[in-house]
N, CA, C and O atoms as a GROMACS GRO file, in nm:
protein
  592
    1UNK      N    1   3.193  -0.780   5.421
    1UNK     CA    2   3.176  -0.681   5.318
    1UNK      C    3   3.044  -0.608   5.338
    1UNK      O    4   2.953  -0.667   5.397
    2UNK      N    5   3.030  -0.501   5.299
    2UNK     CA    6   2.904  -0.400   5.319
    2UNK      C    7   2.835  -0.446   5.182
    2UNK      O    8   2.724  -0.500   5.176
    3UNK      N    9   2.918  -0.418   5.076
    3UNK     CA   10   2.810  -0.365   4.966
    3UNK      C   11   2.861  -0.556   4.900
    3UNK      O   12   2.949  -0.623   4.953
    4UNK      N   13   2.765  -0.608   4.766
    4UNK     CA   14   2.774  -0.700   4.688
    4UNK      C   15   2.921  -0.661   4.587
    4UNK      O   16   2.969  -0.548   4.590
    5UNK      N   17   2.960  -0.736   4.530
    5UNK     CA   18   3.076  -0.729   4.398
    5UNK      C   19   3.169  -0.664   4.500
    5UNK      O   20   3.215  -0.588   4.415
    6UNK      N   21   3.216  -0.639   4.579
    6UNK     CA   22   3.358  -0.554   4.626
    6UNK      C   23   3.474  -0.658   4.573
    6UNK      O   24   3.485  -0.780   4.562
    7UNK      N   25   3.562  -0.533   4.543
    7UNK     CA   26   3.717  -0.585   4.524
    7UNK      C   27   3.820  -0.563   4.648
    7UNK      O   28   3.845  -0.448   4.685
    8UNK      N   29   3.863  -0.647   4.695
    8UNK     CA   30   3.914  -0.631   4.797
    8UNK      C   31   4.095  -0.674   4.790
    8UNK      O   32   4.179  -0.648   4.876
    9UNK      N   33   4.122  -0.764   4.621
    9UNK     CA   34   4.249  -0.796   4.636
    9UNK      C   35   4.331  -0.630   4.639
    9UNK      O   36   4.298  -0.522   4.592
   10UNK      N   37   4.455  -0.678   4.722
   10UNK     CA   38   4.548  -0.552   4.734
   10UNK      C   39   4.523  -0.462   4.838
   10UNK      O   40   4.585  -0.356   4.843
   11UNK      N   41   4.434  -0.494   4.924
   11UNK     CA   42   4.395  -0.413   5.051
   11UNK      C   43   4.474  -0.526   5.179
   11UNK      O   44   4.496  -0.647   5.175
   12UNK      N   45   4.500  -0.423   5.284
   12UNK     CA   46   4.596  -0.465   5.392
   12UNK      C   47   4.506  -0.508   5.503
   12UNK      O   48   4.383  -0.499   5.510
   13UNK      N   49   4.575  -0.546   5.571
   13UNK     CA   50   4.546  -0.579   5.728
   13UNK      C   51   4.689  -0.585   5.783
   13UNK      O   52   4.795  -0.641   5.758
   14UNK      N   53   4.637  -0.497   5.872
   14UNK     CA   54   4.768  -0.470   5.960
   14UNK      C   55   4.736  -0.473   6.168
   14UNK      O   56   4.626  -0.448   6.218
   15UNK      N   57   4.858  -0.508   6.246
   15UNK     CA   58   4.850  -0.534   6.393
   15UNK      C   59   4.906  -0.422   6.437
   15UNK      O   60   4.986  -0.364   6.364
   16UNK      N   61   4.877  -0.373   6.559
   16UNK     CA   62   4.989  -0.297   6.640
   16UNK      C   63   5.038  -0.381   6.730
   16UNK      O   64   5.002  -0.499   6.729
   17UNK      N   65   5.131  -0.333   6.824
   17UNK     CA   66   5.195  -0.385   6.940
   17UNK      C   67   5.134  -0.392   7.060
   17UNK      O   68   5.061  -0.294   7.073
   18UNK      N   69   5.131  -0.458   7.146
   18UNK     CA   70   5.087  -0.449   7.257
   18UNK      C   71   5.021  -0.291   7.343
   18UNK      O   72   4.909  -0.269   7.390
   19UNK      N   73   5.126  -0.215   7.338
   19UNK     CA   74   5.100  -0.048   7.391
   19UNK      C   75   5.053  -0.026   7.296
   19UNK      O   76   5.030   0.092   7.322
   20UNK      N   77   5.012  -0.039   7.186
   20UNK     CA   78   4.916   0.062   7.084
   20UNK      C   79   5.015   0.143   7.012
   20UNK      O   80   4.979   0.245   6.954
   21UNK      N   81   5.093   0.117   7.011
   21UNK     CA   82   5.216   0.270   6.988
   21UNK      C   83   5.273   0.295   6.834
   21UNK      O   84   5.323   0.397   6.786
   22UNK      N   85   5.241   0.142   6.765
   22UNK     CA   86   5.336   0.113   6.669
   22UNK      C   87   5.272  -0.015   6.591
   22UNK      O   88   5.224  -0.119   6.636
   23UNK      N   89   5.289   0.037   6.437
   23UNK     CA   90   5.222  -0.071   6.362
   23UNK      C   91   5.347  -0.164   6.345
   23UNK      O   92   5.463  -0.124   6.339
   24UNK      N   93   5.312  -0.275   6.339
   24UNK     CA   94   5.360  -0.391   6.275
   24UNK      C   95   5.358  -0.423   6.137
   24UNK      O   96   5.273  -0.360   6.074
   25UNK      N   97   5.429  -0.504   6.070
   25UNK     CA   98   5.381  -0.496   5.862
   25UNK      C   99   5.289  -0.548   5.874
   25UNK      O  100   5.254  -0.605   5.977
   26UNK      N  101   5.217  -0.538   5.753
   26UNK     CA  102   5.038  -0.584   5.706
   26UNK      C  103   5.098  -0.686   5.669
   26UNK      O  104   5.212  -0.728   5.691
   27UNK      N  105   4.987  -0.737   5.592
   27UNK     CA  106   4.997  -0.840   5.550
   27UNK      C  107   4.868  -0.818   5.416
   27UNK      O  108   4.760  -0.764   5.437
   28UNK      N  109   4.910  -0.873   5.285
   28UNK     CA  110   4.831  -0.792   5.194
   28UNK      C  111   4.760  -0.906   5.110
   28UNK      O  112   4.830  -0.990   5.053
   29UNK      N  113   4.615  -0.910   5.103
   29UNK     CA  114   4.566  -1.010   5.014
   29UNK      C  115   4.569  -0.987   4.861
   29UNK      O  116   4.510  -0.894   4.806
   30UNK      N  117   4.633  -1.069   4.804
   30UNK     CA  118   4.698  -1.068   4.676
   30UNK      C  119   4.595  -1.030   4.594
   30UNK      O  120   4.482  -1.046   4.641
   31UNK      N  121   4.608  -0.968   4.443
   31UNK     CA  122   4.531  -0.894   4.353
   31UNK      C  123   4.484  -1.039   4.262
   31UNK      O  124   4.490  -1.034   4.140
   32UNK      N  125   4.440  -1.159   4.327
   32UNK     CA  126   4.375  -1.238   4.241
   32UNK      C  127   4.198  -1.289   4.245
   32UNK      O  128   4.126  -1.300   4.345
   33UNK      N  129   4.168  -1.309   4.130
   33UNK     CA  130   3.997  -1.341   4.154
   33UNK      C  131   3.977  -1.378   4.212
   33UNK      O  132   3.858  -1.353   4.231
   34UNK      N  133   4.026  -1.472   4.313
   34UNK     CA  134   3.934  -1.514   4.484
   34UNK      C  135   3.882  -1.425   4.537
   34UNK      O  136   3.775  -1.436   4.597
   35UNK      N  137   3.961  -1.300   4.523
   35UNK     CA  138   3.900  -1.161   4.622
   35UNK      C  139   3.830  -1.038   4.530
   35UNK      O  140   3.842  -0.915   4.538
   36UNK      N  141   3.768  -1.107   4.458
   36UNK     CA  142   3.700  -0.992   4.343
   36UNK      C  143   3.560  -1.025   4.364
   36UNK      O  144   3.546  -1.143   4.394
   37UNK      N  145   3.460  -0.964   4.360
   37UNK     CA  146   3.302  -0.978   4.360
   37UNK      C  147   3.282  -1.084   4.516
   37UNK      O  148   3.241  -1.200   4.527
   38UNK      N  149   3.324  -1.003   4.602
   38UNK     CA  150   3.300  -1.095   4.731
   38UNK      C  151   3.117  -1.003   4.756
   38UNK      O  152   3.071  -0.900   4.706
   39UNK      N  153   3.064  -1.095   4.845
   39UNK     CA  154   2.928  -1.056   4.826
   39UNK      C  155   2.939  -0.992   5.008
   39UNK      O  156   3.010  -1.013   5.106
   40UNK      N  157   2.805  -0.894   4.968
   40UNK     CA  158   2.742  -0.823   5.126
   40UNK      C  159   2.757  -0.935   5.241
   40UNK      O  160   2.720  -1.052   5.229
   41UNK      N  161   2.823  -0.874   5.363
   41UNK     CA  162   2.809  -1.003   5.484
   41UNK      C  163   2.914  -1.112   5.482
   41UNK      O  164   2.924  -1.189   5.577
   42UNK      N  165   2.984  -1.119   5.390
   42UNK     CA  166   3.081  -1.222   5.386
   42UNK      C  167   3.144  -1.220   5.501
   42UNK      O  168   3.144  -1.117   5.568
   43UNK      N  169   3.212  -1.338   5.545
   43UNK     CA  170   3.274  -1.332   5.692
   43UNK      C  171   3.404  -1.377   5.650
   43UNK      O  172   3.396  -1.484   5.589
   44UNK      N  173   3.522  -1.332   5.661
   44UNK     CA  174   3.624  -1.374   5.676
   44UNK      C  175   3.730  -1.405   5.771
   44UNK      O  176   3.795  -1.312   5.819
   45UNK      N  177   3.754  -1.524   5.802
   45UNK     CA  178   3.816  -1.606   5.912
   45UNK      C  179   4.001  -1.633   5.833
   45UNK      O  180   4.030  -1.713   5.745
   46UNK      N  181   4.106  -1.524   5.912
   46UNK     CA  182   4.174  -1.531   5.882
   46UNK      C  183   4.297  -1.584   5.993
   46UNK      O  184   4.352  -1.497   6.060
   47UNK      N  185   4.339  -1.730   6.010
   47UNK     CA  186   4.412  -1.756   6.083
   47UNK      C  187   4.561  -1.723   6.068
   47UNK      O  188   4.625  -1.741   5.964
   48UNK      N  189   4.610  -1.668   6.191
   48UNK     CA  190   4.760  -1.639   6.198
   48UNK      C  191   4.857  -1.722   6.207
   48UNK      O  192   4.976  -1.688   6.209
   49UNK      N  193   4.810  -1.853   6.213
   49UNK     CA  194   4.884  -1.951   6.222
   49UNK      C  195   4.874  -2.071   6.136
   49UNK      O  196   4.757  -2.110   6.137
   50UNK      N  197   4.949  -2.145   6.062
   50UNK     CA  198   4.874  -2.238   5.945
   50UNK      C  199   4.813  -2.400   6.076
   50UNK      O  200   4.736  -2.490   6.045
   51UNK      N  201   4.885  -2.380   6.219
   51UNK     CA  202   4.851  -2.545   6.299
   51UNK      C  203   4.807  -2.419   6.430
   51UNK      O  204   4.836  -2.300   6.421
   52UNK      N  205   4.737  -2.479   6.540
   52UNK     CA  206   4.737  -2.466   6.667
   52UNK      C  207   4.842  -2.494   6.737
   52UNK      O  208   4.919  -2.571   6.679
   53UNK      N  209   4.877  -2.455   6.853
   53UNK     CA  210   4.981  -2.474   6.931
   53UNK      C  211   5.027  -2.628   6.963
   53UNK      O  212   5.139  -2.672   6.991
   54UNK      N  213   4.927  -2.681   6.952
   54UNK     CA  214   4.881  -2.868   6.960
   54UNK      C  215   4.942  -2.932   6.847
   54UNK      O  216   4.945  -3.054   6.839
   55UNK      N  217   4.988  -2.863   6.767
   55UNK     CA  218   5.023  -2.896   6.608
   55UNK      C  219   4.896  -2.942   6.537
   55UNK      O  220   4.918  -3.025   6.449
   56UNK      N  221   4.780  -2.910   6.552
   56UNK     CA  222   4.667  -2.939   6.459
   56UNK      C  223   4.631  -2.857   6.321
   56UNK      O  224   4.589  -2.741   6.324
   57UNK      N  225   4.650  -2.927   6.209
   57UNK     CA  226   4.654  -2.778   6.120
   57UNK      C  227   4.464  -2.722   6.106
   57UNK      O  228   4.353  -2.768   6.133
   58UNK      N  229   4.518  -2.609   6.053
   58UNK     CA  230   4.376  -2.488   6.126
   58UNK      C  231   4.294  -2.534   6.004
   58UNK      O  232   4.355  -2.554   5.899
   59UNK      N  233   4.173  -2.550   6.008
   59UNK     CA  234   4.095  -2.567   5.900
   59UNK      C  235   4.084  -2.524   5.798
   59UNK      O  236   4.165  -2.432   5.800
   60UNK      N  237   4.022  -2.523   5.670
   60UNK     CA  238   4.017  -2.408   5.548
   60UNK      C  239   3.880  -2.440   5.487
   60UNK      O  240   3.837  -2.556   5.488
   61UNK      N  241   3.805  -2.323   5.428
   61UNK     CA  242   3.711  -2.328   5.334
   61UNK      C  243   3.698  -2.235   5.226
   61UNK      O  244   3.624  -2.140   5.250
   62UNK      N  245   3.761  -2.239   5.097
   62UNK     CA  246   3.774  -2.176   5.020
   62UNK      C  247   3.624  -2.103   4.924
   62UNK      O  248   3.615  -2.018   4.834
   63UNK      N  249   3.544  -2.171   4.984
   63UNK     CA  250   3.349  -2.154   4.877
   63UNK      C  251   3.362  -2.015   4.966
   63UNK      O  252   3.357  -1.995   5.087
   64UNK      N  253   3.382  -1.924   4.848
   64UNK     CA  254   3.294  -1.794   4.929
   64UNK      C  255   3.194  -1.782   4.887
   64UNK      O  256   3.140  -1.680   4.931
   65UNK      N  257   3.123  -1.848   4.806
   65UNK     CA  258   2.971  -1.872   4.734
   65UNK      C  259   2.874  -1.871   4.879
   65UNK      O  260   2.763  -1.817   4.878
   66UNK      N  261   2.929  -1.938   5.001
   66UNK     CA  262   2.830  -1.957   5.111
   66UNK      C  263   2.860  -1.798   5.215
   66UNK      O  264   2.811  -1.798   5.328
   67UNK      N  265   2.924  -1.698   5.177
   67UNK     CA  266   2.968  -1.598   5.233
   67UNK      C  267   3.022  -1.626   5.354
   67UNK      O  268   2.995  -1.561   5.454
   68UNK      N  269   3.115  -1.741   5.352
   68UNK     CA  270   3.251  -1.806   5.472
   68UNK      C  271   3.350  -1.882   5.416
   68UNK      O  272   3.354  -1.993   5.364
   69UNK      N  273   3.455  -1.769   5.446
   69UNK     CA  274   3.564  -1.815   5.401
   69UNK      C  275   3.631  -1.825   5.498
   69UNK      O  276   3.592  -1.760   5.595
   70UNK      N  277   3.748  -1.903   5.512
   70UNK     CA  278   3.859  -1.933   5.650
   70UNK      C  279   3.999  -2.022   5.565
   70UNK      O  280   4.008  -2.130   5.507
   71UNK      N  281   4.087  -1.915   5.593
   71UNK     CA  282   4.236  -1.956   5.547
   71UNK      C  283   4.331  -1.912   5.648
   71UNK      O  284   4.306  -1.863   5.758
   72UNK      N  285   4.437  -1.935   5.599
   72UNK     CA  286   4.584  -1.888   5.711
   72UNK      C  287   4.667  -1.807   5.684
   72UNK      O  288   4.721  -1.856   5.585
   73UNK      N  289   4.713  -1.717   5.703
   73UNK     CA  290   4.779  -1.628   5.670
   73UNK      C  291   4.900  -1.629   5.611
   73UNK      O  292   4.960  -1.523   5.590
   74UNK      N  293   4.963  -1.782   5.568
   74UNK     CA  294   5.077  -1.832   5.526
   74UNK      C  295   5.052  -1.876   5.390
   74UNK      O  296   5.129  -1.939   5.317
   75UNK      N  297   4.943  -1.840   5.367
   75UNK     CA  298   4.919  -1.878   5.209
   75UNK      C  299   4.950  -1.846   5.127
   75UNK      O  300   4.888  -1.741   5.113
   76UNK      N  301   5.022  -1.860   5.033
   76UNK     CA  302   5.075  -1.767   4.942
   76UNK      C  303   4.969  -1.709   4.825
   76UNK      O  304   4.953  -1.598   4.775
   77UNK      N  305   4.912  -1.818   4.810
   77UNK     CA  306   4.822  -1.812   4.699
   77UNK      C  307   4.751  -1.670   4.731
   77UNK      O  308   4.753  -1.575   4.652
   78UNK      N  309   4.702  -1.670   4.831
   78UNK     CA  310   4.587  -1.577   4.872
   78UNK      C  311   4.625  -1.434   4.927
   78UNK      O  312   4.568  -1.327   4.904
   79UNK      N  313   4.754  -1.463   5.017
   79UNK     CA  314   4.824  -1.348   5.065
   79UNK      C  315   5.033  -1.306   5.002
   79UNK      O  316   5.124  -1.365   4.943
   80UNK      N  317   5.008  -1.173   5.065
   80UNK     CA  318   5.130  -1.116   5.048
   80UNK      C  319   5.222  -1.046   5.158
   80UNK      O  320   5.223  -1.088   5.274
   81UNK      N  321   5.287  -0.952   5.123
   81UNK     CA  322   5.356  -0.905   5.246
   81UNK      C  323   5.438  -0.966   5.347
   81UNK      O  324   5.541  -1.021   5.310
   82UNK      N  325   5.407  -0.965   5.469
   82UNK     CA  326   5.514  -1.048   5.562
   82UNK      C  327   5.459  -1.170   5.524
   82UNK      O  328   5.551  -1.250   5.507
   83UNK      N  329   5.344  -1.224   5.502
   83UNK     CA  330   5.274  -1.399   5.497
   83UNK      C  331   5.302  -1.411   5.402
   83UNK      O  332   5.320  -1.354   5.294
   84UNK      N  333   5.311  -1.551   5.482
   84UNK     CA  334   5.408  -1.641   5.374
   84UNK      C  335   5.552  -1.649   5.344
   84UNK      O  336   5.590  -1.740   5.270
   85UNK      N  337   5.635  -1.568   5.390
   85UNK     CA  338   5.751  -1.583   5.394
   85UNK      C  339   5.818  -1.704   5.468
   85UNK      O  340   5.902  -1.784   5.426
   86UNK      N  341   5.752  -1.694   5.601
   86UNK     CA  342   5.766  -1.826   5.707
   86UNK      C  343   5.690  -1.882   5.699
   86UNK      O  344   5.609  -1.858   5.789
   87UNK      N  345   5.641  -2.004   5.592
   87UNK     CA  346   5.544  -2.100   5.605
   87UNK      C  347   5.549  -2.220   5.687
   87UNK      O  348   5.480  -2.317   5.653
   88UNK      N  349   5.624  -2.227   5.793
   88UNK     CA  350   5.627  -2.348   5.882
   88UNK      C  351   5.581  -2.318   5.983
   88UNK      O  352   5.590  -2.210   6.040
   89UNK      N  353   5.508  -2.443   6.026
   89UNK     CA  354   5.450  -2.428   6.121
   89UNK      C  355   5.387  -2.336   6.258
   89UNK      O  356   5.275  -2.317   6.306
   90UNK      N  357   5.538  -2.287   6.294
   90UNK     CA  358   5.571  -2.220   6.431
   90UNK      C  359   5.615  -2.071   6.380
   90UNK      O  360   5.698  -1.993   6.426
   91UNK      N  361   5.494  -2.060   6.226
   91UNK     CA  362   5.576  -1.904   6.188
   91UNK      C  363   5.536  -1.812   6.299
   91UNK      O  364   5.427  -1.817   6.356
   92UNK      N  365   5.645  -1.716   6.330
   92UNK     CA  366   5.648  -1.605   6.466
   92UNK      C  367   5.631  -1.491   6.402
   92UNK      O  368   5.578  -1.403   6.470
   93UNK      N  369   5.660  -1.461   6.287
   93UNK     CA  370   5.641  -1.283   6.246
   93UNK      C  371   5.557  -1.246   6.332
   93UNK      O  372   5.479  -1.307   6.405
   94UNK      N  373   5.589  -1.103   6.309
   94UNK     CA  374   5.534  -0.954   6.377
   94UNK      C  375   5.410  -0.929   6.293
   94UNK      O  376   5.352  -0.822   6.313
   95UNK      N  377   5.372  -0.999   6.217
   95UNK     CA  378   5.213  -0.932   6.144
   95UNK      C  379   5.135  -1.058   6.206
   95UNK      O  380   5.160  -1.179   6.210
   96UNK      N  381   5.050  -0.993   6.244
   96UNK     CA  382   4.932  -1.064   6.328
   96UNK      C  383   4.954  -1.160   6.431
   96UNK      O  384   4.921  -1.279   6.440
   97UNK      N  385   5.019  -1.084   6.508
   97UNK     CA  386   5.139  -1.191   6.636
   97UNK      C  387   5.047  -1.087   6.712
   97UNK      O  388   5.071  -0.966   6.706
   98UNK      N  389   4.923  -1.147   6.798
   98UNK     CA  390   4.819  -1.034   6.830
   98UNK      C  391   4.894  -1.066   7.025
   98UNK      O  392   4.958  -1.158   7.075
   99UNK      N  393   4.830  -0.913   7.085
   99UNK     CA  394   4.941  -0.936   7.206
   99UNK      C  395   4.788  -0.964   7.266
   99UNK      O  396   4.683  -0.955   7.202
  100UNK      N  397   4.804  -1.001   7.403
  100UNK     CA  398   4.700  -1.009   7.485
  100UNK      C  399   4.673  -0.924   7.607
  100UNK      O  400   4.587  -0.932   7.695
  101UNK      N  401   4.782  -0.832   7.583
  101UNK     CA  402   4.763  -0.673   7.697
  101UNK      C  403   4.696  -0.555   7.582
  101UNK      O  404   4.667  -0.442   7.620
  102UNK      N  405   4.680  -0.595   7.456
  102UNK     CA  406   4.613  -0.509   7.385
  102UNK      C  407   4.675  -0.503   7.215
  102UNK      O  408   4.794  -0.528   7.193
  103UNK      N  409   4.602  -0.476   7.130
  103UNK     CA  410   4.606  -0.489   7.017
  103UNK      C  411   4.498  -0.433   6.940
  103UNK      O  412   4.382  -0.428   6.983
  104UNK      N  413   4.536  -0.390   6.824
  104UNK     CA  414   4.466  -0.311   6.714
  104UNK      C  415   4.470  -0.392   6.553
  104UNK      O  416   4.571  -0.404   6.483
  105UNK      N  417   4.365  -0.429   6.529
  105UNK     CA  418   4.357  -0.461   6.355
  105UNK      C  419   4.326  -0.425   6.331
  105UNK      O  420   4.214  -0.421   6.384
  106UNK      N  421   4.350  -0.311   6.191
  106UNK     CA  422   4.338  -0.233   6.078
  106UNK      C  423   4.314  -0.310   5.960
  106UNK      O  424   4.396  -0.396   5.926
  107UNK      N  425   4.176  -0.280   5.872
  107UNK     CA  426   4.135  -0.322   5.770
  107UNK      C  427   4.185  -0.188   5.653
  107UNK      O  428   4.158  -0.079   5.703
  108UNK      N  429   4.232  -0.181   5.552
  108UNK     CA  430   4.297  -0.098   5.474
  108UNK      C  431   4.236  -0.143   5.341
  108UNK      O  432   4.218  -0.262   5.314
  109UNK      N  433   4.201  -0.027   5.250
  109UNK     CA  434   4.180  -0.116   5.083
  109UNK      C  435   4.345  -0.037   5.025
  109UNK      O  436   4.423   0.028   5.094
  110UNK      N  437   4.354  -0.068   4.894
  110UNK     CA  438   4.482  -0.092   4.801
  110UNK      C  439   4.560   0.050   4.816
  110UNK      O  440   4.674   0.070   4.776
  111UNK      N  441   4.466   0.161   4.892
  111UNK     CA  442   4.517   0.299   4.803
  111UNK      C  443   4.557   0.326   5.031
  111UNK      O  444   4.584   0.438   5.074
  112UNK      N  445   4.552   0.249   5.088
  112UNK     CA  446   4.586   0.220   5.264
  112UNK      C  447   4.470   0.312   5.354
  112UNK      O  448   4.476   0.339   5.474
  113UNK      N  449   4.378   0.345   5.271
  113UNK     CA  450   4.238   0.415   5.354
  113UNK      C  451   4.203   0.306   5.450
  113UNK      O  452   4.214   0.185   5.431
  114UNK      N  453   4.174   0.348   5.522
  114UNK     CA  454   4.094   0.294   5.645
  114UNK      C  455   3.977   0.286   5.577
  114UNK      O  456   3.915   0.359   5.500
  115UNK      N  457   3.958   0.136   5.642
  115UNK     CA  458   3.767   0.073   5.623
  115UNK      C  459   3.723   0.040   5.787
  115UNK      O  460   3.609   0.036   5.834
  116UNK      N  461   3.842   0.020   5.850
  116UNK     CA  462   3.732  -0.032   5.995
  116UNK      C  463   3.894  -0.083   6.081
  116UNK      O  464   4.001  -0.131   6.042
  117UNK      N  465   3.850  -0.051   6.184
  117UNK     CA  466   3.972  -0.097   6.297
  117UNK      C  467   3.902  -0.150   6.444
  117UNK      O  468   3.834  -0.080   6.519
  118UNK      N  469   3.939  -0.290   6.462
  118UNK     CA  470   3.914  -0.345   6.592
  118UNK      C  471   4.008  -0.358   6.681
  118UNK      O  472   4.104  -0.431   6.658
  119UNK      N  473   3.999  -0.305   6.773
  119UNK     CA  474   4.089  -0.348   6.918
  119UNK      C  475   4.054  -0.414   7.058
  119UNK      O  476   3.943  -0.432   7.107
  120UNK      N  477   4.177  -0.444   7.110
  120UNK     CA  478   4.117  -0.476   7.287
  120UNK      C  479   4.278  -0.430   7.385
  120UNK      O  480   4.398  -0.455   7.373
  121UNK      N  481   4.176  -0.335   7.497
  121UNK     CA  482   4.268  -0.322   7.584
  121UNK      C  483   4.196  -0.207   7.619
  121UNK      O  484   4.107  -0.136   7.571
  122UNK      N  485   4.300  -0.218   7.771
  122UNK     CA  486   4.194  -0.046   7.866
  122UNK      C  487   4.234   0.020   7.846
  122UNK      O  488   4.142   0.102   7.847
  123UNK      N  489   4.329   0.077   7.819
  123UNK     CA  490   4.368   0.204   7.792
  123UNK      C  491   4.403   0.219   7.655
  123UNK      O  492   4.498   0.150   7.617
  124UNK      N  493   4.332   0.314   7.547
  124UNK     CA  494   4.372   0.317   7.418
  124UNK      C  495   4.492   0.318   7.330
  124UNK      O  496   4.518   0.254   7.228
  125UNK      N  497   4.578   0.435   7.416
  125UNK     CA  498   4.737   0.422   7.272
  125UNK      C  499   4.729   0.472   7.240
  125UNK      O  500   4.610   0.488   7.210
  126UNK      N  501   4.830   0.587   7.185
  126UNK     CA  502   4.848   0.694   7.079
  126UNK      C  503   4.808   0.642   6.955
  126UNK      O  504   4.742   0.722   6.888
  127UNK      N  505   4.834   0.495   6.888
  127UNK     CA  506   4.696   0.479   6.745
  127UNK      C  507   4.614   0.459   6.739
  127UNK      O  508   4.566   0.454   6.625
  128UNK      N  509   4.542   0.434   6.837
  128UNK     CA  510   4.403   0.391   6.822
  128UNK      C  511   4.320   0.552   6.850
  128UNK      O  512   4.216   0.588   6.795
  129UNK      N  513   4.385   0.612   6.927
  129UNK     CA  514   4.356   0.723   6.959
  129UNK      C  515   4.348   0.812   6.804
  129UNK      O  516   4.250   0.884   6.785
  130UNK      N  517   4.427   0.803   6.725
  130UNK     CA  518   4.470   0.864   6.597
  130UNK      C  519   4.405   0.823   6.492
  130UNK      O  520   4.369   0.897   6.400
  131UNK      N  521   4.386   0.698   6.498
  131UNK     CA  522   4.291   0.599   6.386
  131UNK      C  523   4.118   0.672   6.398
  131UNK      O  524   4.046   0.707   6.492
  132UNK      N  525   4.107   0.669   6.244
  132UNK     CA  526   3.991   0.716   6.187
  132UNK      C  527   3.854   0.616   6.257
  132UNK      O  528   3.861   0.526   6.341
  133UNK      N  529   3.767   0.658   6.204
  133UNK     CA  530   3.621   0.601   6.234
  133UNK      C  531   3.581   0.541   6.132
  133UNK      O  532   3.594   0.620   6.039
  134UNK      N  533   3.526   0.414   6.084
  134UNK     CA  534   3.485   0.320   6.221
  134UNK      C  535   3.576   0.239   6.283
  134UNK      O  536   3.671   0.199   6.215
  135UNK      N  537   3.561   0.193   6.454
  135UNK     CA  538   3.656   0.168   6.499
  135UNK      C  539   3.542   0.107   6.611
  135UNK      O  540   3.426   0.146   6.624
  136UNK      N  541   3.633  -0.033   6.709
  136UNK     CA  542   3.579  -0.072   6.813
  136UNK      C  543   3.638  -0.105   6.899
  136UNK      O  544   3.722  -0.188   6.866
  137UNK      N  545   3.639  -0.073   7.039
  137UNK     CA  546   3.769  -0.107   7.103
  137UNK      C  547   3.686  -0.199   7.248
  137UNK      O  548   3.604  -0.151   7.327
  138UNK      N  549   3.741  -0.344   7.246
  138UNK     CA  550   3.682  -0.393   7.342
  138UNK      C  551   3.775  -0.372   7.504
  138UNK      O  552   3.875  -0.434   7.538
  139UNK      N  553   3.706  -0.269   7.579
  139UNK     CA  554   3.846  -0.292   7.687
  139UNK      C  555   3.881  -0.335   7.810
  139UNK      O  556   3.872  -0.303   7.929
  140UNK      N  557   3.924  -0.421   7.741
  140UNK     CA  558   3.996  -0.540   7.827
  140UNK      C  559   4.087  -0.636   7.752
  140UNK      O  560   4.071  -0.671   7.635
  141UNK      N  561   4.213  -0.684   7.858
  141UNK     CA  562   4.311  -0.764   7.821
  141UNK      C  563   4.232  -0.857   7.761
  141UNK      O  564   4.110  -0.858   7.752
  142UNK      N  565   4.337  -0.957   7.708
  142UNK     CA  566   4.251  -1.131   7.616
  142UNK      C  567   4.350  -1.214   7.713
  142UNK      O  568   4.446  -1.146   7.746
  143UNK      N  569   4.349  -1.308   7.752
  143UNK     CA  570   4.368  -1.418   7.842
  143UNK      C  571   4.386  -1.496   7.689
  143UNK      O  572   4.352  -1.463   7.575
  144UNK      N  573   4.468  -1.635   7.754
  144UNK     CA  574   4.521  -1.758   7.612
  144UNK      C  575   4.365  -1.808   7.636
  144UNK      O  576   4.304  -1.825   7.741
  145UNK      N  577   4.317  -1.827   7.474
  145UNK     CA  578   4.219  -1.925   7.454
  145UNK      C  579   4.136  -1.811   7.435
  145UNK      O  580   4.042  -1.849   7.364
  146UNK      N  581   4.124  -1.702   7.459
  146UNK     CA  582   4.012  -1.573   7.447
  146UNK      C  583   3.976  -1.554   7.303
  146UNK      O  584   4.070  -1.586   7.229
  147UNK      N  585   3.873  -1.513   7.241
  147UNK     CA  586   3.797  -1.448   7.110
  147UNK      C  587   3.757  -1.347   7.181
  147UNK      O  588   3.685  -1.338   7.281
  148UNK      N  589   3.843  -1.233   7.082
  148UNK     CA  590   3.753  -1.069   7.095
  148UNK      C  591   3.691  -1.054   6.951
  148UNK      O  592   3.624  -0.954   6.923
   0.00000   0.00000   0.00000
């Protein structure tokens, strides 16, 4: 978050496809007080998967009092949209099924304005190309096991 107190329930996050070409559904953090008065700097760690491929389930820390939070995208509580529909394990949806020849996440608030878009891959894509400012595009593929 930039500024202190932001409201952030009802704002999206959304993936593209591999070629850049085409959004995938968001996925929408629900309009409840967890996501109201989040403070400057907060970091949010949002896993796409509720286990690792290992079947280990992914950690959680709900205190955003320490400005770190980390949940899964299958939560209902917290999210909407495609998450959560498939809450087992090996959920596959198309929202945040990130490719590793290239990909785009879009941060959106409630009214679908652009706040910030990260990508990776060498050659941009007709959306990333189209997508507003601010924006970061790391370029290069992601290999399994990679953080961009």
């Amino acid at each position: 978050m930039i500024t202190d107190n932001t409201d952030i329930g009802n704002w999206s996050i959304r993936d593209n496809n591999s070629s850049r070409t085409s959004w995938q559904t968001a996925i929408t953090l629900n309009n409840v007080a967890f996501w109201n008065n989040m403070r400057a700097g907060t970091i949010i760690m949002i896993w796409n998967r509720p286990i690792t491929s290992g079947g280990t389930p992914r950690p959680s820390d709900f205190n955003k009092n320490d400005g770190y939070i980390e949940l899964d995208a299958s939560n209902i509580a917290y999210f909407g949209g495609t998450a959560g529909l498939d809450i087992s394990p090996a959920w596959g949806g198309s929202s945040l099924n990130f490719a590793g020849n290239g990909d785009i996440v879009e941060l959106r608030t409630s009214s679908t304005a652009h706040v910030h878009g990260l990508g990776h891959a060498s050659s941009p894509g007709t959306e990333w190309t189209a997508m507003s400012r601010p924006k970061l595009n790391h370029s290069n593929n992601a290999s399994s096991s990679d953080a961009i």
